[in-house]
C-alpha positions as CSV (number, residue, x, y, z in Angstrom):
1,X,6.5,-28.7,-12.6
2,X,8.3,-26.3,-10.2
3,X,11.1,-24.5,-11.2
4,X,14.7,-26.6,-10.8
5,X,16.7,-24.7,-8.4
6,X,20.1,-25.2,-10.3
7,X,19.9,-25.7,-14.3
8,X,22.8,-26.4,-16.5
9,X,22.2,-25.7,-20.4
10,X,24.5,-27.2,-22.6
11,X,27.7,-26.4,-20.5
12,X,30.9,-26.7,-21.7
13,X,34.2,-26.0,-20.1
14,X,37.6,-26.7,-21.3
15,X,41.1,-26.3,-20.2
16,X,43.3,-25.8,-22.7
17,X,43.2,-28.6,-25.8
18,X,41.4,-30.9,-22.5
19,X,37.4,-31.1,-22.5
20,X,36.1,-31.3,-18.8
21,X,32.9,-30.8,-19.5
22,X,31.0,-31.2,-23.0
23,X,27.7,-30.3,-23.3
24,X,26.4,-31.1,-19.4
25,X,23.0,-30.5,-19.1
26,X,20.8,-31.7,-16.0
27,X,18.5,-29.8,-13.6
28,X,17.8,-29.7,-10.0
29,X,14.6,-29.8,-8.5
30,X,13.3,-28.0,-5.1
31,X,14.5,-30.1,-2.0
32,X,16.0,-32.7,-4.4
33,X,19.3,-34.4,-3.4
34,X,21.1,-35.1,-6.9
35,X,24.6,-37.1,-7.3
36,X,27.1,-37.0,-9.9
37,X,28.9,-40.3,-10.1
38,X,31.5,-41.2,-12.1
39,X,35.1,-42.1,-12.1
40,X,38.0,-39.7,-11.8
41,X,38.7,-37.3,-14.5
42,X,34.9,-37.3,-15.7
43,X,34.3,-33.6,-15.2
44,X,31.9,-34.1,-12.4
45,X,34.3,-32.0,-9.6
46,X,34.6,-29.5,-12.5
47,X,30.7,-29.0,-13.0
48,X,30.5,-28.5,-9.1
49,X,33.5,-25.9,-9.3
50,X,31.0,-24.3,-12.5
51,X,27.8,-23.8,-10.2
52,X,29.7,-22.6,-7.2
53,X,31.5,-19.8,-9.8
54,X,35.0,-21.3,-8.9
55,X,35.3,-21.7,-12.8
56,X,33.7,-20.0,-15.6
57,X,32.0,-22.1,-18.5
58,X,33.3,-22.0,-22.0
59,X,29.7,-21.9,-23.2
60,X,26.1,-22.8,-22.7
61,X,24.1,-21.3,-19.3
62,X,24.1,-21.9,-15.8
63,X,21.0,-20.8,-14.2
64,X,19.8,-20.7,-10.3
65,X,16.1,-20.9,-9.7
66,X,15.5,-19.7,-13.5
67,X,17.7,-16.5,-13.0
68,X,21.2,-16.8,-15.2
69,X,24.7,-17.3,-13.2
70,X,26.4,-17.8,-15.8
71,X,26.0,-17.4,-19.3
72,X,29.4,-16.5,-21.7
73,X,27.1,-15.8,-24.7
74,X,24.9,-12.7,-22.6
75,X,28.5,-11.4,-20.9
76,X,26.4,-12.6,-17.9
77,X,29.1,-14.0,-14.3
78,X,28.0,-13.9,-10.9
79,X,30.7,-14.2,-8.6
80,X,30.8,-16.9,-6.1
81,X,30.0,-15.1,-2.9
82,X,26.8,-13.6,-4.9
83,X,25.3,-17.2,-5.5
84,X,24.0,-17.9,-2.0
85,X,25.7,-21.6,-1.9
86,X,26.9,-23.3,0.7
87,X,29.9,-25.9,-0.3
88,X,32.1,-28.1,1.5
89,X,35.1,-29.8,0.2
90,X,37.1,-32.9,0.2
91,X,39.6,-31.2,2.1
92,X,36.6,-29.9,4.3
93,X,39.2,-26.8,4.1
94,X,39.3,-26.0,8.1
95,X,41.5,-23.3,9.0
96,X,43.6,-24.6,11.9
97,X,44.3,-21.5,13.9
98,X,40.5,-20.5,14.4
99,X,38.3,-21.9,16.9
100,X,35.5,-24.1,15.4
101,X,33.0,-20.8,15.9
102,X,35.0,-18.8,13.4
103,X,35.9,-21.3,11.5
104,X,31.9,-21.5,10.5
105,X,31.5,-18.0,11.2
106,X,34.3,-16.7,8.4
107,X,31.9,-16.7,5.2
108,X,29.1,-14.4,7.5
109,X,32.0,-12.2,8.5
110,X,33.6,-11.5,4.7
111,X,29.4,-10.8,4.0
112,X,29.9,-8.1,7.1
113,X,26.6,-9.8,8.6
114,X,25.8,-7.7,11.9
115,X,28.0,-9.6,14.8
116,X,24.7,-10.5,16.7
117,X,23.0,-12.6,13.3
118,X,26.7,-13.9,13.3
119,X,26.4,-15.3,16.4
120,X,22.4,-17.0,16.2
121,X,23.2,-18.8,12.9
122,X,26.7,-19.7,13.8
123,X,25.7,-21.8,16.9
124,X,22.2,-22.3,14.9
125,X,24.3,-24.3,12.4
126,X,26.6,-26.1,15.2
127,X,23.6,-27.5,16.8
128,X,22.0,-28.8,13.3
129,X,25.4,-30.5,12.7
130,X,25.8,-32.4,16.6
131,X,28.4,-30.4,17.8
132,X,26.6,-28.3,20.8
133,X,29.4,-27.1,23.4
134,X,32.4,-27.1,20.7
135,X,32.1,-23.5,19.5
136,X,35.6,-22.2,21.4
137,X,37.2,-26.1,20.6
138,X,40.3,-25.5,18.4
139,X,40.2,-26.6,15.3
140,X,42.8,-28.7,15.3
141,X,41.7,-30.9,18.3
142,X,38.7,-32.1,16.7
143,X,38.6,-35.2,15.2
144,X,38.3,-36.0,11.1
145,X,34.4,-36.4,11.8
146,X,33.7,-33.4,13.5
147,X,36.0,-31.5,11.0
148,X,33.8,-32.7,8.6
149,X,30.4,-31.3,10.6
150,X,32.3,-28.5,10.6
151,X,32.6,-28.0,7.4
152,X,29.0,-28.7,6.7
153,X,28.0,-26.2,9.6
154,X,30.0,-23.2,7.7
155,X,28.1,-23.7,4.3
156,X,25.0,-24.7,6.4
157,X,25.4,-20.9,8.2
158,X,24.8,-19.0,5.3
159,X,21.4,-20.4,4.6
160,X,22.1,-21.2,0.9
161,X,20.2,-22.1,-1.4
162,X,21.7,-25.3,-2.5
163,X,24.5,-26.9,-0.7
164,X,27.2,-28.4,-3.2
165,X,29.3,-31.2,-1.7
166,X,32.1,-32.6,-3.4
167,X,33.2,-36.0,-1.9
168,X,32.4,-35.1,1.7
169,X,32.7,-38.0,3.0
170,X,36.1,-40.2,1.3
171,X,38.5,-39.0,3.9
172,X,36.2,-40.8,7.0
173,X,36.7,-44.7,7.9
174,X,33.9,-47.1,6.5
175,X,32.7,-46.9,10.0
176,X,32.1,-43.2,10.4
177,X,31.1,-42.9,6.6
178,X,28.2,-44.9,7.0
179,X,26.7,-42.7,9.6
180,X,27.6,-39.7,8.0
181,X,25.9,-41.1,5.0
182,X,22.5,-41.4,7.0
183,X,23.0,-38.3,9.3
184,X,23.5,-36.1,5.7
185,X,20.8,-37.4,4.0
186,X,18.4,-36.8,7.3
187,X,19.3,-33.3,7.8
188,X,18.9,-32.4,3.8
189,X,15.2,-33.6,4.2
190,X,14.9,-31.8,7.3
191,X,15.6,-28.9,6.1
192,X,14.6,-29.9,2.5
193,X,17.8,-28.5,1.2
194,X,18.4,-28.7,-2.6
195,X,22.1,-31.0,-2.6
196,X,24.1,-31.3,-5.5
197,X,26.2,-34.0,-4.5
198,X,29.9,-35.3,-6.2
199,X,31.1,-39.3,-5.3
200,X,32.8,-41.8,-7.1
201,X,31.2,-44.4,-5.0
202,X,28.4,-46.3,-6.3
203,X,27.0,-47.7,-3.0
204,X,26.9,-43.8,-1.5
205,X,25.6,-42.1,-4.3
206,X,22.7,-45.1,-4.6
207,X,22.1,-44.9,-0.2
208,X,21.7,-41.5,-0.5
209,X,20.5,-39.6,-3.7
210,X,16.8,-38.8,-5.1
211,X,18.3,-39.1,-8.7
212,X,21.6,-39.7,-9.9
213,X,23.6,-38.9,-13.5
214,X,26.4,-40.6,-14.0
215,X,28.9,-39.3,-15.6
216,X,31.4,-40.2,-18.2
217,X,33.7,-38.1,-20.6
218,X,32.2,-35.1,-19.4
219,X,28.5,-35.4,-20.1
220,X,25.6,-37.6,-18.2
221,X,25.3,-41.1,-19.6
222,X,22.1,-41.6,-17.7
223,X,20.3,-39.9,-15.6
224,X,17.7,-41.4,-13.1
225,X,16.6,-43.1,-9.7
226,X,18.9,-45.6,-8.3
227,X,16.7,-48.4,-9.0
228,X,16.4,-47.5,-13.2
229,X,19.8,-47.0,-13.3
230,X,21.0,-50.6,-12.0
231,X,18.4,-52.5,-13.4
232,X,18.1,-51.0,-17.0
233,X,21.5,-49.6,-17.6
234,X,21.6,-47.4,-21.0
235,X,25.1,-48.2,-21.5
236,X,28.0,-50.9,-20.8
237,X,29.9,-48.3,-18.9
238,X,26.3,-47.1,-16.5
239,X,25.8,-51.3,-15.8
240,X,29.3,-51.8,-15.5
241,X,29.9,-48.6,-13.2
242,X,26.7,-48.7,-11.0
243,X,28.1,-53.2,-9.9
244,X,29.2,-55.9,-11.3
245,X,27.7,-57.0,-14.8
246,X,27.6,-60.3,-17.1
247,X,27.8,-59.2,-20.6
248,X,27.5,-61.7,-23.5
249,X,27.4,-61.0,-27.5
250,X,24.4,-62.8,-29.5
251,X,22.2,-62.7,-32.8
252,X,18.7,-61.1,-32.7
253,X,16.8,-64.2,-34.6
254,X,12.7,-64.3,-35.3
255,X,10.4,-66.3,-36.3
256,X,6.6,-67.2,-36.1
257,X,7.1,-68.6,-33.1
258,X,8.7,-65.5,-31.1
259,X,11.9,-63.5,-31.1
260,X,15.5,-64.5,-29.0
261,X,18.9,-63.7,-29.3
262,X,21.2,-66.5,-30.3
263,X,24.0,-67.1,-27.9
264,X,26.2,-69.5,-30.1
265,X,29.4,-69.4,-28.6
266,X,27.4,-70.1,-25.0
267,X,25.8,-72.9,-26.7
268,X,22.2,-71.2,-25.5
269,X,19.4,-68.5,-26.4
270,X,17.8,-66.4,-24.8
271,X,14.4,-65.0,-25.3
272,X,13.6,-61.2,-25.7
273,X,11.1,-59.8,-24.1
274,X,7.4,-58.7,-25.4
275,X,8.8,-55.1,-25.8
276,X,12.1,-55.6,-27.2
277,X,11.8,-57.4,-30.3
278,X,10.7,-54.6,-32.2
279,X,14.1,-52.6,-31.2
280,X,15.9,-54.6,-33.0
281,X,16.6,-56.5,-36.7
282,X,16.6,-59.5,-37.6
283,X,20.8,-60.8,-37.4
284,X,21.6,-57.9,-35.8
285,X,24.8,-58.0,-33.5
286,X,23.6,-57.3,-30.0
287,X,25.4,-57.1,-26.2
288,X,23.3,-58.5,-23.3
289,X,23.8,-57.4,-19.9
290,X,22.5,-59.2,-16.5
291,X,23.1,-58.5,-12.7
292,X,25.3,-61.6,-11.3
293,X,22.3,-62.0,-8.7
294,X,19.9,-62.4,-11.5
295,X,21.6,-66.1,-12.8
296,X,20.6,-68.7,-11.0
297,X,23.3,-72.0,-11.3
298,X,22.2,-75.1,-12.3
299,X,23.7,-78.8,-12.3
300,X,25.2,-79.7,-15.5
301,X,22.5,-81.3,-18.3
302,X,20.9,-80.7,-21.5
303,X,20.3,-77.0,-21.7
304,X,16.7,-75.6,-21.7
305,X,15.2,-72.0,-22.6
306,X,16.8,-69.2,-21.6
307,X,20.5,-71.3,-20.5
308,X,23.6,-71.3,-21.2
309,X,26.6,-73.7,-20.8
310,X,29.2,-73.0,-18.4
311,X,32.3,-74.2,-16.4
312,X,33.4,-73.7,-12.7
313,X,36.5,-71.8,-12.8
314,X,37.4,-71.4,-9.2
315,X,35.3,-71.5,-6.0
316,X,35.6,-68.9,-3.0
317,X,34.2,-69.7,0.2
318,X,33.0,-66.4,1.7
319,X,30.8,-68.0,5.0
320,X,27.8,-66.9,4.3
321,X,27.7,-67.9,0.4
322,X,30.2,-69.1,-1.9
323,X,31.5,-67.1,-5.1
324,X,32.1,-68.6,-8.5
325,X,34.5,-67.5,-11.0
326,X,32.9,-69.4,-14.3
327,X,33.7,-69.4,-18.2
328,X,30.8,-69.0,-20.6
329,X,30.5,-67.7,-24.1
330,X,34.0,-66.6,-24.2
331,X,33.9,-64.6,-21.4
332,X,35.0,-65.6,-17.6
333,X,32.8,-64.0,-14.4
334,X,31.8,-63.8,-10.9
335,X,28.9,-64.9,-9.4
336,X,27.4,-65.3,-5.9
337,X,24.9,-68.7,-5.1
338,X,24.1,-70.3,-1.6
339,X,26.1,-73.5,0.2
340,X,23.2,-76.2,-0.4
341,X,24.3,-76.8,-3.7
342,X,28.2,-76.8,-4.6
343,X,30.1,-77.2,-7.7
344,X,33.5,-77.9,-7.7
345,X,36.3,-76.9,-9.7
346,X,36.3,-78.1,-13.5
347,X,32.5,-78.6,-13.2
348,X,30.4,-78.4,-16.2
349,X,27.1,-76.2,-15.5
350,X,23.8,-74.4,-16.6
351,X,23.4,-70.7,-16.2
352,X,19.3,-69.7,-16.1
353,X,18.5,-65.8,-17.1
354,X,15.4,-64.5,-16.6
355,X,14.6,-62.4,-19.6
356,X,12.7,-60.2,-17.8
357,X,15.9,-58.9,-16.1
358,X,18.0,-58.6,-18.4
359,X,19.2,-55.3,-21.2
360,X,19.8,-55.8,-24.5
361,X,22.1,-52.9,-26.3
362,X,23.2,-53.0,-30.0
363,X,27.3,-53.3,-30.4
């Protein structure tokens, strides 16, 4: 296996009584775009801030391409303009006086590179980014898009050797986002940049990312490609955080005849799966989770394998389908079917699972 660009080794970083980040451990591989996703005040902005040497860890090692950063144990800091990393902010952080060409040329110039090498990877990096011709535009009569190339042009100039980007793209409209969103991820494998990448935003950090970890109090709760981590969620917080979720409680019951878990309150069961079974006791208290788009809706009847009873809480036409608001088990939910068949409000119904598709955690 080649050797991961950026590694973090048990990492922890506090401020004051406060525990930003406990125990963070992940690595970056060679050309590999990797997101940190999670909700505000998870420590992911601080682990960024960590590998770019804007903050010093409290313990455990920071190492870039198998060489030390940061390490509090060996005495071992490398300052931030030794790290060779590029990083733009949320802020993008453009200074408003300087034309766009200093603006990306200020981290060469504080490095004293020779004025001609200035000059070819200044204008080098403009043209990567789209913005040919704009080198003596002020900055301050660009729009919030070309600000933002900007930005990504100055830690682009400096060839580094991973590009750290903390919510680049929150301060564009959905519009502009969404081409950003494709335009970043094209020039990363172009260049086959190593991104470590900060979002709250499930649908950007899935579009875009080779693997993500989500993060929550400070460590990774899961780590993996988008597709693992929305269809086999290790935790309630990774399904609930990576879409919307259908969680129900049952009983893990066997017998001769096969293993299911008991939905009693749902007045339903619903099998487990060839590999599961074994996971899991006899009577124990379990949690199953489900994707909305994975229960189909059935008239109301006599309720077969793998269904559950139901009622039609409200009904929202949306044009294209219709959205239910249902009660089951307890528990009241959303979930998305096609016009052909329509259940009005007060409706008794069957919700099918496919047990293929579904997770089953312990309480």
């Amino acid at each position: 296996m080649a050797q991961a660009v950026i590694e973090f080794v048990e990492v922890t970083k506090r401020f004051g009584p406060a525990l930003a980040v406990d125990r963070m451990s992940f690595a970056v591989a060679p050309g590999e775009f990797f997101t940190l996703l999670g909700p505000s005040g998870c420590g992911k902005t601080t682990t960024l801030r960590l590998v770019a040497g804007l903050e010093e860890p409290d313990e455990g090692e920071i190492l870039l391409n198998g060489i030390p950063i940061a390490s509090p144990k060996r005495g071992i800091f490398v300052p931030p303009d030794k790290r060779r990393m590029g990083m733009v902010f949320q802020s993008y952080a453009i200074w408003p006086h300087l034309t766009v060409f200093e603006n990306v040329a200020f981290p060469l110039r504080v490095r004293r590179e020779p004025a001609a090498a200035v000059k070819e990877r200044v204008l080098g990096a403009l043209d990567l980014v789209g913005l040919q011709g704009l080198a003596e535009r002020g900055a301050t009569e660009l729009s919030g898009g070309q600000q933002q190339r900007v930005a990504l042009a100055r830690a682009l100039a400096y060839t580094p050797a991973v590009l750290l980007l903390d919510e680049p793209l929150s301060n564009l409209d959905a519009k502009l986002r969404e081409q950003m969103r494709f335009e970043l991820r094209s020039l990363q494998r172009r260049l086959n940049l190593s991104v470590l990448y900060v979002t709250h935003d499930q649908g950007e950090a899935m579009a875009m990312s080779d693997r993500i970890a989500v993060v929550h109090r400070g460590r990774p709760e899961q780590v993996g490609v988008a597709a693992e981590l929305y269809e086999t969620p290790a935790s309630s917080f990774v399904g609930d955080f990576l879409g919307r979720t259908v969680m129900l409680r049952g009983t893990v019951k066997k017998s001769a005849q096969g293993s299911w878990i008991d939905l009693r309150n749902a007045g339903g069961r619903i099998s487990l799966a060839n590999n599961r079974p074994a996971q899991f006791a006899e009577g124990e208290e379990v949690r199953i989770l489900s994707r909305p788009e994975d229960i189909d809706l059935l008239p109301g009847g006599e309720v077969g394998p793998n269904q559950i009873k139901a009622k039609v809480e409200m009904v929202a036409y949306l044009g294209d389908h219709l959205e239910y608001s249902v009660s089951a088990g307890g528990r009241s939910f959303v979930l998305a079917a096609g016009k052909k068949a329509r259940y009005p409000v007060g409706a008794g119904i069957r919700l099918a699972f496919d047990p293929a598709r579904i997770t089953v955690l312990p309480l």
